[in-house]
One Martini backbone bead per residue (centre of mass of N, CA, C, O) as a GRO file, in nm:
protein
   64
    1UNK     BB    1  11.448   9.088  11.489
    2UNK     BB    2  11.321   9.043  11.701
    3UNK     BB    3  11.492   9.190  11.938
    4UNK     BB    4  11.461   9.506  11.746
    5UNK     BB    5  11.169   9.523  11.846
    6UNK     BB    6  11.219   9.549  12.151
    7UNK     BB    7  11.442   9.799  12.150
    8UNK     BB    8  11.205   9.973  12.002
    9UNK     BB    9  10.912   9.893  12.183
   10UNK     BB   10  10.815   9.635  12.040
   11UNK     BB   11  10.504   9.418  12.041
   12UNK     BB   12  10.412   9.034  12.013
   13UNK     BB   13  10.106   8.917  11.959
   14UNK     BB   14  10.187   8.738  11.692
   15UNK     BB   15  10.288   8.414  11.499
   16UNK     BB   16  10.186   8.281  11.171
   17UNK     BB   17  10.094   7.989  10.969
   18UNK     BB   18   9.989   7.980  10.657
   19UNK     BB   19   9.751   7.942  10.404
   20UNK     BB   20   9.804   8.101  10.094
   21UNK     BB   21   9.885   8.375  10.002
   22UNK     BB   22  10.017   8.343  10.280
   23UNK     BB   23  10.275   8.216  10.517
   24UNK     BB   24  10.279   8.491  10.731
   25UNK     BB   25  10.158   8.619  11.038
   26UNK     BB   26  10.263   8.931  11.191
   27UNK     BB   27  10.198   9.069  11.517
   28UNK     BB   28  10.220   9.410  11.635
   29UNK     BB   29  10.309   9.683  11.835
   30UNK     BB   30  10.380  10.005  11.737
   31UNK     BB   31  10.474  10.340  11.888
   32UNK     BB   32  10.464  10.353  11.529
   33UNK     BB   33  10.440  10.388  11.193
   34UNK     BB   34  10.750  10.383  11.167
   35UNK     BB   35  10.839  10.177  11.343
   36UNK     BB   36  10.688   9.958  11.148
   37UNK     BB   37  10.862  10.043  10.876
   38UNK     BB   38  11.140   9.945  11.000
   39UNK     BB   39  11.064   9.635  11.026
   40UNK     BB   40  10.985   9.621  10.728
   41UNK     BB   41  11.218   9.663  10.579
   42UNK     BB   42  11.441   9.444  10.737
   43UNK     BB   43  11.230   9.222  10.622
   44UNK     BB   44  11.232   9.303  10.275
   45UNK     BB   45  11.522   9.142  10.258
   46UNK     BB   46  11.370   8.874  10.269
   47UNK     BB   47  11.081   8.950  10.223
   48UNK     BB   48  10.757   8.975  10.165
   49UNK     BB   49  10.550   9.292  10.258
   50UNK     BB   50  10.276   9.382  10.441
   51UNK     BB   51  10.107   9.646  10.550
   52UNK     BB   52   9.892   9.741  10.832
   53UNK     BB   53   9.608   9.899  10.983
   54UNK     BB   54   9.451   9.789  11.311
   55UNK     BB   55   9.130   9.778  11.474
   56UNK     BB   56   8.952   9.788  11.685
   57UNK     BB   57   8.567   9.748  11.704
   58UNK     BB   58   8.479   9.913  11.924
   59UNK     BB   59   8.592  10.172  11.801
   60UNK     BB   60   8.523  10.145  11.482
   61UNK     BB   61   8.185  10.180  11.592
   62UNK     BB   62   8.227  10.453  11.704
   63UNK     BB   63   8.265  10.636  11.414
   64UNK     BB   64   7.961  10.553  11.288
   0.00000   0.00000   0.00000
């Protein structure tokens, strides 16, 4: 999926082991919402999985 992930363009920010309702929690950025639910679908094969889009606190607050 990693290797998937590279080809594709996409950039992994970060990839934790949590405790609670979540296994793990995996931070990429890519290049499009699209390219994001593709990488999404092929880990559903394997895992339950939930998708976010998060935006930095800067931007966010510029918005406000």
């Amino acid at each position: 999926m990693l290797d998937d992930m590279k080809r594709n363009g996409i950039q992994l920010l970060g990839f934790y082991w949590t405790l609670g309702r979540y296994d793990t929690v995996l931070i990429f950025n890519a290049p499009s919402e699209k390219d994001a639910m593709e990488i999404a679908i092929d880990a559903a094969e394997l895992v339950a999985t939930e998708t976010m889009l998060a935006f930095p606190r800067e931007e966010t607050t510029r918005l406000l």
